[in-house]
N, C-alpha and C positions, 0 to 999 in steps of 0.2 A: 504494500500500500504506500501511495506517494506519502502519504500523512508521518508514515514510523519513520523517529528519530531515534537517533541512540544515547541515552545517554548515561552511561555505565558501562563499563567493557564490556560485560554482559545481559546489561537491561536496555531493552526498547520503547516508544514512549507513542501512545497517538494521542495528541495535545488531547484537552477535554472540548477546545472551540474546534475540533475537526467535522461535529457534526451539533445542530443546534440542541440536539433533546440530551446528549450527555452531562452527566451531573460532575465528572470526575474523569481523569485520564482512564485509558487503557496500558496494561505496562507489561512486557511480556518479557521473561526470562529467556536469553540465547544468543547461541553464536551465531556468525554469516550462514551458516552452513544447515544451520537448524532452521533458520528463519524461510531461507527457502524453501524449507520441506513444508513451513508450516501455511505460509502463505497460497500451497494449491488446493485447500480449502477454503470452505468459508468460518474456520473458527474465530480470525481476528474479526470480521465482521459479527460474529456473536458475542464476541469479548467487548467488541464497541455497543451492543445490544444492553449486557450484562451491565456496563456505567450508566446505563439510565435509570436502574431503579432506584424506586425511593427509599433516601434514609443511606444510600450508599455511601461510604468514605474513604477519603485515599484514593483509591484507585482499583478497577479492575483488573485483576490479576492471569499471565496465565503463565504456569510453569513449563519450562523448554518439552515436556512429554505433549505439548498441547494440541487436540484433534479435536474435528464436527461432531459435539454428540445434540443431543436432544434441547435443543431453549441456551444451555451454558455449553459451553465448549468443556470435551473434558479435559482435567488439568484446570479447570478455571478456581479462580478465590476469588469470595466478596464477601465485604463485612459491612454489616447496614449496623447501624446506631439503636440501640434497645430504650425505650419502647416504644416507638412509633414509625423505625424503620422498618421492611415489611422481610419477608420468608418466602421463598420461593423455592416449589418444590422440583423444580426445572434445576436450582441448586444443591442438588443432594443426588438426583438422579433415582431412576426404577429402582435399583436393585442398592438398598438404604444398606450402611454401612458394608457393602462391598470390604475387605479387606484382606491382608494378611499375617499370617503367626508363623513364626519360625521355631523349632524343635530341632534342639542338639543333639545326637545320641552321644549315647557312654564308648564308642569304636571309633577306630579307623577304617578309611575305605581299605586299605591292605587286612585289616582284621576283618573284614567283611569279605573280603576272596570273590570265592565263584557263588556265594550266595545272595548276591547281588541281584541276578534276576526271581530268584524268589522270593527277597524280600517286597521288589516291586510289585510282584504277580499278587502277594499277602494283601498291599496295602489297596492294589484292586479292586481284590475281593472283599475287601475291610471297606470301603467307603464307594456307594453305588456314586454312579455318574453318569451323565448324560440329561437332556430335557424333560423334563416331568418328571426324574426318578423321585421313588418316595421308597422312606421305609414299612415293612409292613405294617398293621397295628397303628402308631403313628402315636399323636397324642392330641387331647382336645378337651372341653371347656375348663375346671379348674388347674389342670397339670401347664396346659397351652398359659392360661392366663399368669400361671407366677414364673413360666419362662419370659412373656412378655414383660412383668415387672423388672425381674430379677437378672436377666438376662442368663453369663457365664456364672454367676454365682450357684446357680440348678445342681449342674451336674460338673462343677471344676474346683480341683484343688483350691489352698489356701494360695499356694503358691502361685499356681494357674492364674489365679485371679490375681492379684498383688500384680502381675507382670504384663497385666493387659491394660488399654487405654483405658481412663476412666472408672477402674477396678471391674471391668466385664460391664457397668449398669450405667446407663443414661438415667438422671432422675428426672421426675417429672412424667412417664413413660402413664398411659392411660389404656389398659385393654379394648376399655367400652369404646376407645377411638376408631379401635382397627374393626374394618366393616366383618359381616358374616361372611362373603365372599372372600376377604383377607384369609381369615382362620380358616378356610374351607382350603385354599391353596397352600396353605404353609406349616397344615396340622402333621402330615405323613414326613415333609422335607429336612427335620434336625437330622444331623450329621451325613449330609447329601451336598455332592459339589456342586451338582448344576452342571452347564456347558458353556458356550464360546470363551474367554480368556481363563476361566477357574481351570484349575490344578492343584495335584498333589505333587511335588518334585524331591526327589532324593536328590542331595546333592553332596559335591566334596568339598573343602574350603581348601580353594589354591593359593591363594596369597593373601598375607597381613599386611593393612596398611598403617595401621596403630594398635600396636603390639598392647599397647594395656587396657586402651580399649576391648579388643578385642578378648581378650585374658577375664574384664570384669562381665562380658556378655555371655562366657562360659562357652568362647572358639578359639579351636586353636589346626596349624595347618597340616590337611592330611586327616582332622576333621569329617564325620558328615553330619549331615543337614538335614532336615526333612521342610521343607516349606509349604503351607496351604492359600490356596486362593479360594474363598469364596465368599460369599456373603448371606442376604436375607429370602435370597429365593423367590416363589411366587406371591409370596405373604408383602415384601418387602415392595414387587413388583406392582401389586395391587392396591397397595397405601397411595403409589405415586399416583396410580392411574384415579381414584379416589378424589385425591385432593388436587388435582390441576383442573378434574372440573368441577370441583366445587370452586376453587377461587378463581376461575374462568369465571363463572356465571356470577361474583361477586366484586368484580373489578370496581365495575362501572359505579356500585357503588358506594366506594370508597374512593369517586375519581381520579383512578390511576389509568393513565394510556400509555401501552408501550408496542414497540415498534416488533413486535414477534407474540403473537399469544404462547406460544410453547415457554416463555417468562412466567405465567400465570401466578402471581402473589396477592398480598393482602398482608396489612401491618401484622406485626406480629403478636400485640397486643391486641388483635382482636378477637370473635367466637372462632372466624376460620383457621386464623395463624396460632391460636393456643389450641385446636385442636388437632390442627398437623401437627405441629409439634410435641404434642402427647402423642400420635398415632405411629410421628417418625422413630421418639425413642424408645417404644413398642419394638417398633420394628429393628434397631439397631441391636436393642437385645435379644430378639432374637437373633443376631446373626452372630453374634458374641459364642449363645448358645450352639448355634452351628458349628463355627471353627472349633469351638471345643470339644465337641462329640466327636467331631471329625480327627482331631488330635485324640481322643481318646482312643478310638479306633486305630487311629496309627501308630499307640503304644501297643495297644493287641497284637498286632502283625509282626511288631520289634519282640514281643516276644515268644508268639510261634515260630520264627525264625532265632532269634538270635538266644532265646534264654527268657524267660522271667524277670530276672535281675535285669537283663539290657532296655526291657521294657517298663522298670520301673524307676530307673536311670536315665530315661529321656525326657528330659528337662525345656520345658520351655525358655526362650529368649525372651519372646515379648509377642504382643498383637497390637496389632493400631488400624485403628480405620481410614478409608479413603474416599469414602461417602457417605458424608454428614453434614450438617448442622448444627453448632454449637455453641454456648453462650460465651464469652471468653471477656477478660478486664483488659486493655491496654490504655495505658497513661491514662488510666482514672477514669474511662469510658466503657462502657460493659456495650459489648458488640454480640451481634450476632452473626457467626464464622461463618459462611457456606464454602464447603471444600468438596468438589465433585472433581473423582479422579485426582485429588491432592493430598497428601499425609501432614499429620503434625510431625513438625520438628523440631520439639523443645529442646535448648544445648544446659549443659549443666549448671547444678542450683534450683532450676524447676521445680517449684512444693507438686508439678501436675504429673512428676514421673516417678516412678520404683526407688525408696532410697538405696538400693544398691548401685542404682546406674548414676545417684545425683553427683556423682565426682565428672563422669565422662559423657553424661549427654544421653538423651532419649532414643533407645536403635531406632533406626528407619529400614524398613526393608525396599529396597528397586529391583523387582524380577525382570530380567531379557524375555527373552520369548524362546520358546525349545531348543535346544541347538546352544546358545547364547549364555554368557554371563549373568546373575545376577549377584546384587551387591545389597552389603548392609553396611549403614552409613550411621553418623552420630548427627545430631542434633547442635544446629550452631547459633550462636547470638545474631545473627546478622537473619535468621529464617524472623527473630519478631522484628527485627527492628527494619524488615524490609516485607515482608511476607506473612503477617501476622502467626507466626509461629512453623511455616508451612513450607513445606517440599516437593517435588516432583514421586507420583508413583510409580511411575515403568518405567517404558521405553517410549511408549506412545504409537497407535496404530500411525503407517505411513502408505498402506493401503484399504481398502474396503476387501470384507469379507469376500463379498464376490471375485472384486480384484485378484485375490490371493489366490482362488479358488483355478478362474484361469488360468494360470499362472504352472500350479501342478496339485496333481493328483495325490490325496490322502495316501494309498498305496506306496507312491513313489517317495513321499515324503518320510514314511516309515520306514523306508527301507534305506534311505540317505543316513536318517537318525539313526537306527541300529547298525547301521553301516562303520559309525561314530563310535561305537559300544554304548550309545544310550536306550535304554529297555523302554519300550513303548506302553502304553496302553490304554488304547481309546476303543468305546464302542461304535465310533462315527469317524469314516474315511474323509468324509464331508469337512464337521468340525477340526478334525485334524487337520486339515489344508487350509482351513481359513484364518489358521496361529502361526502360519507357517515361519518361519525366523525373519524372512526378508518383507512380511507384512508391516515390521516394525523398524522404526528408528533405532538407529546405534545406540545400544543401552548407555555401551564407555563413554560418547560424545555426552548424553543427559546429563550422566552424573558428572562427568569434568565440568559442565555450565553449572552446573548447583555448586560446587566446592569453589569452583572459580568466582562464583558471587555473594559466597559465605554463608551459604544456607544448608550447608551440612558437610561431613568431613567424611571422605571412604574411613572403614575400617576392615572389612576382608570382601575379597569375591568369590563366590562358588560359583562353580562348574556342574552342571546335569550331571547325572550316572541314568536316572530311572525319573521317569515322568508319566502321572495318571493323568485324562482328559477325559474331560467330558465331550 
């Protein structure tokens, strides 16, 4: 866009008078080289969308991972002013609290040998996957209701919980928010991945880049890993679809005009915005509650495979979400954070992170795409004081599903990977080609533009061995 200026080695700027409805800059995290990729969409056009609403301050945000999704671009950040700035559920995204948890094990990949592919095949069979999988049985009205409140606290350790964002629970969370239709899709889905980006991934950790960080995270090199992706499922999918139109059909009167309905909001102090926002941290907890079944399940497998003891030796790192909404203080103003497709990145001192980690910074996790690196990062001073606490998630789509799809065949794509020695396993040829590695941005590029603008620091990167897909 002629409007982007630079001005930061790594931050871009499109003035706030580039367009007359915006309230605030646009300001986008990246290098030349990113900029281009991002520019063949229309995300910075949604990120100039994203500066008009009301209540918003600073600037709209979007992290170098930034792509076309739905009303905000994902990757995007906006923080409106509480209480009369408004919520927008276009900022949070279908699939609420979206995230990831990382899990140590007690071995080495050499200690792991030729059991490598059975562990995969275990975790499998341990955690169903693909669109609509449900578990049998399932659970529903008071059981469903105090996962809604309570989130990870249901079914996770002390520990478990202590090392997840928020201690596993959004407060404020109201069952009665989430429609019948919600709990009808989300009742069968705890400890279920879902499909297109969710995964399970085994990994090895090939290099340290802050040795004591990484030491206090409980990694070390030669290490593995187990990493989850997923989130809130059809429950979480259904809240969004819910409340965009109810605040669709309530704009008008709260006279807000904006230049894209897929923005659909409403103050947040209102009946609509207090009840999204009960309905979203419903849904966030559930999906707390998901990644932790789903880890639960992944200690099952570590120990039909490896022993008992290796299963009750695999430790969690941390969980942090990546789409949400959340109340947060900065210089004495209580905001309300929308982070779609963006993580917190609190750096050390934090009262918001695990006192084990408050010496070295809040982990971040950035997954590549199959095939690829993915990295775990520290939390830096420069994510609040540039980015309201806040990081890049991936790598960021650099084509469309379908794109990818053209491109090559699920089959073929599995047979490159194992080709690689990485263990497959997907029930969809389909889905599997639509992840494909070259669908996404250079993870390394991402994360060098985030360190290089002080919004978080490497600490190790792992390497694939086995990967589950939905």
């Amino acid at each position: 866009m002629s409007e982007l200026r630079r001005v930061a080695e790594m931050v871009w700027e499109i003035p706030a008078d580039a367009r007359s409805d915006m309230r605030v800059p646009a300001r986008v995290f990246a290098d030349r080289e990113l900029l281009t990729a991002i520019e063949r969409d229309r995300s910075l056009e949604q990120l100039q969308n994203v500066a008009t609403l009301p209540g918003i301050v600073d600037a709209a945000l979007a992290m170098p991972d930034i792509h076309q999704g739905y009303g905000f671009p994902v990757g995007g950040v906006a923080a409106t002013e509480l209480p009369d700035g408004v919520v927008s559920p276009g900022g949070v995204g279908y699939d609420i609290n979206c995230g990831v948890r990382l899990l140590a094990l007690p071995c080495s990949d050499t200690e792991l040998g030729q059991r490598r592919e059975a562990l995969v095949h275990e975790i499998a069979r341990a955690v169903p996957a693909g669109a609509g999988k449900e578990l049998r049985g399932g659970i529903r009205g008071p059981e469903l209701d105090a996962v809604l409140r309570d989130g990870g606290r249901v079914n996770g350790s002390d520990e478990d919980v202590e090392r997840t964002e928020s201690g596993s629970r959004l407060p404020g969370a109201d069952p009665g928010a989430v429609s019948d239709r919600a709990r009808e899709r989300g009742g069968g889905q705890i400890g279920t991945m879902g499909s297109g980006n969710h995964f399970v991934e085994l990994q090895r950790v090939q290099r340290l880049f802050d040795s004591e960080a990484a030491r206090t995270y409980g990694l070390e090199e030669g290490g593995l890993t187990v990493l989850i992706h997923s989130g809130s499922r059809g429950l979480g999918h259904q809240v969004c679809t819910d409340y965009v139109n109810r605040m669709d059909a309530a704009m008008r009167r709260y006279g807000i005009q904006l230049p894209d309905r897929q923005l659909a909001c409403a103050p947040a102090s209102s009946p609509e915005g207090r009840a999204y926002l009960a309905a979203m941290a419903a849904a966030a907890n559930f999906a707390w509650a998901n990644r932790q079944e789903i880890a639960n399940a992944v200690r099952r497998a570590v120990a039909c495979v490896l022993g008992r003891a290796m299963g009750d030796r695999t430790r969690q790192v941390y969980d942090v979400a990546h789409n949400v909404a959340k109340a947060e203080r900065y210089e004495g103003r209580e905001l309300l954070v929308h982070r779609k497709g963006a993580t917190r990145a609190f750096p050390a001192g934090s009262a918001e992170i695990p006192g084990a980690y408050g010496e070295v910074g809040q982990p971040v996790f950035i997954p590549g795409s199959m095939g690829t690196s993915s990295f775990v990062l520290a939390g830096e001073p420069g994510s609040v004081e540039l980015a309201f606490g806040t990081t890049c998630h991936g790598a960021g789509r650099l084509l469309s599903r379908t794109g990818a799809r053209k491109r090559i065949g699920g089959a073929e794509l599995r047979r490159e990977l194992e080709a690689r020695g990485i263990v497959v396993r997907s029930p969809s040829n389909k889905g599997l080609a639509e992840e494909a590695p070259f669908a996404y941005k250079d993870v390394e590029r991402v994360v060098e533009v985030v360190e290089r603008a002080g919004l978080a620091r490497r600490v190790a990167q792992l390497v694939p061995l086995g990967v589950v897909k939905g």
